[in-house]
ZAMARGU-4260 file (C-alpha; in steps of 0.2 Angstrom, whole numbers, plus 5000, padded with zeros to 4 digits):
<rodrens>
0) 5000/5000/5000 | 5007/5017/4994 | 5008/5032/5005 | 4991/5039/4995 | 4980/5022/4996
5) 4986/5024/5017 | 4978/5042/5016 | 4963/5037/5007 | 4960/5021/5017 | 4954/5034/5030
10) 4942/5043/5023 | 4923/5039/5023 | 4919/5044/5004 | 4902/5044/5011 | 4908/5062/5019
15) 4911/5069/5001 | 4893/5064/4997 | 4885/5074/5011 | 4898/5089/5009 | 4891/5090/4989
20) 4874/5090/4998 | 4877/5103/5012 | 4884/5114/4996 | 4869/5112/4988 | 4856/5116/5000
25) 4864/5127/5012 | 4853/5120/5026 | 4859/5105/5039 | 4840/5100/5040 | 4836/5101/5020
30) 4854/5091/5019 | 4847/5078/5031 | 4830/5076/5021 | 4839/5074/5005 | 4850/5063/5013
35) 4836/5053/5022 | 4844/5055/5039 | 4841/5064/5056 | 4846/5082/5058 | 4859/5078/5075
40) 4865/5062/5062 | 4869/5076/5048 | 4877/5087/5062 | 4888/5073/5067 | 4893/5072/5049
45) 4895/5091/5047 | 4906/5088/5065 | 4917/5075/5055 | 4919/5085/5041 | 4927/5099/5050
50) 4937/5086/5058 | 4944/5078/5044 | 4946/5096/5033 | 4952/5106/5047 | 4939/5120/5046
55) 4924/5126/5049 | 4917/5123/5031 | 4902/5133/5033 | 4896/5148/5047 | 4878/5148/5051
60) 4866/5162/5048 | 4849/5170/5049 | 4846/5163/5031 | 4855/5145/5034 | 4873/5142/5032
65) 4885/5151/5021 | 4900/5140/5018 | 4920/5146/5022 | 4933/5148/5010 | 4940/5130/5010
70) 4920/5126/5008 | 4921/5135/4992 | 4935/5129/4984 | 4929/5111/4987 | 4915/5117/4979
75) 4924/5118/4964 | 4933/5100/4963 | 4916/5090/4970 | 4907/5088/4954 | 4923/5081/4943
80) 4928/5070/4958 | 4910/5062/4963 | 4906/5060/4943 | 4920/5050/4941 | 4918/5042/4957
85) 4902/5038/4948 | 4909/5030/4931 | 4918/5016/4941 | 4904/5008/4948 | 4892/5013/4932
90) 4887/4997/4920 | 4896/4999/4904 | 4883/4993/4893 | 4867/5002/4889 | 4849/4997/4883
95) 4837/5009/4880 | 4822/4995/4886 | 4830/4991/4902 | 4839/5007/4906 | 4832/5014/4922
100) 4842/5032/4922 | 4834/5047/4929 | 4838/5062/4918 | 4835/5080/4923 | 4831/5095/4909
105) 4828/5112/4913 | 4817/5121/4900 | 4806/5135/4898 | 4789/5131/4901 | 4785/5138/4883
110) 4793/5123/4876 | 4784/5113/4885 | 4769/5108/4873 | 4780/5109/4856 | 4795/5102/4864
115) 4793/5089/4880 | 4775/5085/4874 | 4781/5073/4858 | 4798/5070/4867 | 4792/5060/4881
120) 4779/5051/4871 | 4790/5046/4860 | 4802/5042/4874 | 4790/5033/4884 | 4791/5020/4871
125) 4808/5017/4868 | 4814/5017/4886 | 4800/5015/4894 | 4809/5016/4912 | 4818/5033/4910
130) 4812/5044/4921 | 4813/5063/4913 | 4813/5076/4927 | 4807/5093/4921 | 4814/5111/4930
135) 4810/5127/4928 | 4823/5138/4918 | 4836/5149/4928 | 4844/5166/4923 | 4859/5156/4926
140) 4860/5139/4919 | 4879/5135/4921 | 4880/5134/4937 | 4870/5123/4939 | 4875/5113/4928
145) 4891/5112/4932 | 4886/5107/4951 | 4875/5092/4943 | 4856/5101/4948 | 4851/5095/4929
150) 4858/5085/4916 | 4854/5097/4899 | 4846/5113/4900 | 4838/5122/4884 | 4842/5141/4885
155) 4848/5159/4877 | 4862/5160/4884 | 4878/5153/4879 | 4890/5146/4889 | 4906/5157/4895
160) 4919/5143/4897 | 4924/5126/4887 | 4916/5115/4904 | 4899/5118/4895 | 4894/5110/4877
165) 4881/5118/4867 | 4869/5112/4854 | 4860/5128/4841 | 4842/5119/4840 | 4834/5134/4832
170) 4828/5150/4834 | 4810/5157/4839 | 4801/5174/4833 | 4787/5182/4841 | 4768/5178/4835
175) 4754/5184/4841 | 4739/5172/4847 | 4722/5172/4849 | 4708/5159/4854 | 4701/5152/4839
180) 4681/5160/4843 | 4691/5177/4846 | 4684/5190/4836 | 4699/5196/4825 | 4699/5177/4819
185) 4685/5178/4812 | 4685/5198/4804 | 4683/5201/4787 | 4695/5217/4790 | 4714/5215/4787
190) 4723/5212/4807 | 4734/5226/4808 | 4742/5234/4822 | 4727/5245/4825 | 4716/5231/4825
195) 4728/5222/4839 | 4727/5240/4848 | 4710/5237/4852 | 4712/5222/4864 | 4723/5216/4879
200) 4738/5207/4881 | 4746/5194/4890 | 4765/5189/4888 | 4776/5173/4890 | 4790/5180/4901
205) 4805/5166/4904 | 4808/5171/4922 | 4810/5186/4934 | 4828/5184/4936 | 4830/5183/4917
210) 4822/5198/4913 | 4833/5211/4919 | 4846/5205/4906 | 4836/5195/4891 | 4825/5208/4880
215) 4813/5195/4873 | 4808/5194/4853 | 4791/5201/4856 | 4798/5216/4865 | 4812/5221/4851
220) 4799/5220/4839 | 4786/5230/4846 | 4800/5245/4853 | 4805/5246/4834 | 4789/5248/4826
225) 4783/5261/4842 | 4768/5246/4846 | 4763/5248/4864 | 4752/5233/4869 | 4738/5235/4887
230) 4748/5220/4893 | 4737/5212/4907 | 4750/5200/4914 | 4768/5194/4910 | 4771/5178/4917
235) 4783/5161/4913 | 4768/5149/4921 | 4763/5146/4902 | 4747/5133/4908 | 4738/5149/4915
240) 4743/5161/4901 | 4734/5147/4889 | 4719/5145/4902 | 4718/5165/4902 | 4718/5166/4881
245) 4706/5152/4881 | 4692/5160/4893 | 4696/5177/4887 | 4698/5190/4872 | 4716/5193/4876
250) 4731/5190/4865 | 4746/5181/4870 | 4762/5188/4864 | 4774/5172/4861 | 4787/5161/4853
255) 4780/5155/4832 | 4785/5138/4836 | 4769/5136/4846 | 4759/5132/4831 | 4770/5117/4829
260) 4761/5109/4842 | 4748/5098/4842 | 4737/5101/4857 | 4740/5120/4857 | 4736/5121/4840
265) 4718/5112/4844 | 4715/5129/4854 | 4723/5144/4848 | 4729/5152/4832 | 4741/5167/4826
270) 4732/5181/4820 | 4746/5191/4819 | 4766/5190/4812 | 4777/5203/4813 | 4793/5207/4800
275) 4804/5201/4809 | 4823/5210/4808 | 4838/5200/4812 | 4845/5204/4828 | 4825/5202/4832
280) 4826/5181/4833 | 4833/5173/4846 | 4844/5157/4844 | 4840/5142/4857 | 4853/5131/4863
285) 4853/5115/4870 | 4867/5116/4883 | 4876/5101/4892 | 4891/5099/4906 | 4906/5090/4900
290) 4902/5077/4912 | 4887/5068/4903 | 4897/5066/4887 | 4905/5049/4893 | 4887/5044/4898
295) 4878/5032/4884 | 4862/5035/4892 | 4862/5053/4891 | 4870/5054/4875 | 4857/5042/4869
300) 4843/5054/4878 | 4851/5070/4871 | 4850/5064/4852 | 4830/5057/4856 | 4829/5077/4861
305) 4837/5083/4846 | 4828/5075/4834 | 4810/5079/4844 | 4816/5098/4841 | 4817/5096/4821
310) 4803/5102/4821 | 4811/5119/4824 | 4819/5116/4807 | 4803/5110/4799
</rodrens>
């Protein structure tokens, strides 16, 4: 036994686990549920952990636990060293039938009727026991990707260092919708802007945090042309911006690719497309961690994805 293997031969790997967890959450007690042990049993852990680091790893506050320096900089190797801590015990072989992985996807809920709709139907039959988990978009995707939150993320954003693959799956332009028994459906008069004047509007909105640095399509357009909507809400819950266009005379303000899907377009149509400049589209990039690239599951996932989203291209 080398001098190395004698070091490692005292350290609980278990430990590395629940410092990746107490990283993630912040919290002792939200560690401990994730963890699926008692709060004294994760701050006997944390107490082991200071031990065996020789710090304090993280100082508690009003808001929870902030962690210390060293806490940070582990923060930074974690991820690397527990995925390929991961690829020694993981099976080589993969079958789509009998493959049991959970993958994790962040994606705005825009896409989910013209995206995740058709991807997990079709995925439901060729790996029937995947499991597809389904997160809200963040302003910052990276991140979390890098600390393992999600396996892919569909996003605007591209990433700032070679860690983080990307994937251009298309681009979206802003339309305007309307139910299909809404009244400028059915005019015999040209819809123009002043015909849109004269009703209100609703707005998909990725996400609060996103929006104080992401000017979305709709809102180019309509600063260009001097159009200025009555806009009743802006939200990124998309199931009640379609339950607020189907029981109302509003118009939503939204991405084109819409129309490409089935079940939305059973409900609404366009009534309205702008001319659409180019700086005035926005690209949309599937984005993924180094990491997953040497996983045939997710690899096989991420191309089922892909080929879901031709209809981008279509």
């Amino acid at each position: 036994m080398n001098i190395l293997e004698k070091k490692l031969s005292r350290i609980d790997l278990n430990l590395l686990v629940a410092l990746s967890v107490l990283l993630n959450e912040r919290s002792v007690s939200k560690a401990a549920k994730a963890l699926y042990i008692s709060q004294p049993a994760m701050s006997k852990t944390l107490q082991r952990l200071r031990i065996l680091f020789d710090d304090p790893l993280f100082y508690r506050t009003a808001s929870g636990i902030v962690p210390s320096n060293k806490a940070n900089d582990l923060e930074k190797l974690l991820p690397h060293l527990l995925d390929n801590l991961n690829q020694i015990f993981k099976k080589t072989s993969f079958d789509p039938l009998t493959c049991t992985e959970t993958i994790t996807i962040s994606v705005p809920s825009v896409l989910c009727y013209p995206v995740l709709l058709p991807f997990i139907s079709k995925l439901s039959k060729l790996a029937p026991n995947i499991c597809i988990v389904d997160l809200p978009i963040e302003a910052d995707p990276f991140t979390s990707l890098t600390k393992g939150k999600y396996d892919f993320a569909i996003h605007t954003s591209k990433p700032h260092n070679n860690d983080i693959n990307f994937t251009p799956i298309g681009t979206i332009k802003p339309l305007v919708y309307a139910r299909k028994s809404h009244p400028l459906v059915n005019s015999k008069n040209k819809v123009d802007l002043a015909a849109l004047a004269e009703y209100k509007f609703i707005y998909y909105q990725i996400g609060a945090e996103e929006s104080t640095s992401f000017e979305s399509p709709a809102d180019k357009v309509c600063k260009r042309i001097n159009f200025n909507p009555t806009i009743v809400t802006r939200s990124s819950h998309f199931s009640m911006l379609t339950a607020l266009l189907a029981n109302n005379d509003f118009l939503l303000m939204s991405a084109d690719l819409l129309i490409k899907s089935t079940d939305f377009a059973e409900k609404f149509v366009p009534v309205y497309q702008f001319e659409v400049e180019a700086d005035e589209s926005v690209e949309i990039l599937l984005l993924e961690h180094q990491r997953v690239k040497d996983s045939a599951a997710q690899q096989w996932v991420k191309q089922q994805l892909i080929e879901s989203i031709a209809i981008f291209k279509e």
